[in-house]
C-alpha positions as CSV (number, residue, x, y, z in Angstrom):
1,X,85.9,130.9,93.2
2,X,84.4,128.7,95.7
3,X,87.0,125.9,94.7
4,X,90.2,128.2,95.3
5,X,92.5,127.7,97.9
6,X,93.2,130.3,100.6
7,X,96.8,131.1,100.2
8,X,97.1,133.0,103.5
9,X,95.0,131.0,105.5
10,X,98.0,130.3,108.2
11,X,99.2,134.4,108.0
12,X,97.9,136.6,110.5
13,X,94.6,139.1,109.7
14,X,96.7,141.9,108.8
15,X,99.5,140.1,107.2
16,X,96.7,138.6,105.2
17,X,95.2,141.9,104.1
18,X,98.2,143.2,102.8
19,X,99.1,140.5,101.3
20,X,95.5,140.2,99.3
21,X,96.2,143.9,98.6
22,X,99.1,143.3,96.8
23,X,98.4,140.7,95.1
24,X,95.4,142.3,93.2
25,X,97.7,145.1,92.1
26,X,99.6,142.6,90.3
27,X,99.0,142.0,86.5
28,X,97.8,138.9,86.0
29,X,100.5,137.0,83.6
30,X,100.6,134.2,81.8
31,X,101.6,131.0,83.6
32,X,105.1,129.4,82.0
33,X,104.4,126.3,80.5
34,X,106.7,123.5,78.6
35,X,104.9,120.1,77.4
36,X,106.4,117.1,78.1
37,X,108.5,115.4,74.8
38,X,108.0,112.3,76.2
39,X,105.5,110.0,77.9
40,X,105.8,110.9,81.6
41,X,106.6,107.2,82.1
42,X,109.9,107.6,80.1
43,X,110.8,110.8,82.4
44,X,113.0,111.2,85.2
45,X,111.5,112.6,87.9
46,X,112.6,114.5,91.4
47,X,110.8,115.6,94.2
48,X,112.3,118.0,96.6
49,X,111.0,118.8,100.1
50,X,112.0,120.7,102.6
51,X,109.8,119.1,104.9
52,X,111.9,116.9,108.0
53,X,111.0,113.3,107.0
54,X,112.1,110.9,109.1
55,X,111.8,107.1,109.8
56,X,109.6,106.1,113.1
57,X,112.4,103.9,114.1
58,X,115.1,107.2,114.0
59,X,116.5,108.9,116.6
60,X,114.4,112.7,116.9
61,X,116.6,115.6,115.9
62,X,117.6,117.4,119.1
63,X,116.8,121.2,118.7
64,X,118.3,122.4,121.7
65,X,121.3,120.4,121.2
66,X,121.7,122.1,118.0
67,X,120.9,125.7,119.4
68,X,124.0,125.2,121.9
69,X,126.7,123.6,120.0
70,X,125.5,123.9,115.7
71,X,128.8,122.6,114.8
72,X,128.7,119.0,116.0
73,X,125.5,118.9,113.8
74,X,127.4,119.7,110.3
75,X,128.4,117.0,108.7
């Protein structure tokens, strides 16, 4: 288990404890898996993020500007 990665690690102490707690009354399962019919070269693939990526060269998204008027940010 040394090689696991520490899912809470970012959580605070007791958000992490009940959390773990949880988590090892859970029945383990079998993880959902579907092979590939194709070479992966042949395949379209997505990524999705939800991460803000942005340019160096664009202009830095103005939070409070968006806190005090959200509408002129919809587009």
């Amino acid at each position: 288990m040394a090689n696991q990665a520490d899912s809470y690690r970012f959580t605070g102490r007791a958000t992490k404890r009940v959390m773990q707690t949880w988590d090892k009354r859970e029945p383990p399962r079998e993880i959902p898996w579907t092979a590939l019919n194709k070479p992966l070269s042949e395949c379209t693939v997505a990524l999705i993020s939800s991460a803000g990526i942005a340019l160096n060269e664009d202009k830095p998204f103005d939070q409070e500007g968006n806190r005090r008027a959200p509408s002129i940010y919809l587009a």
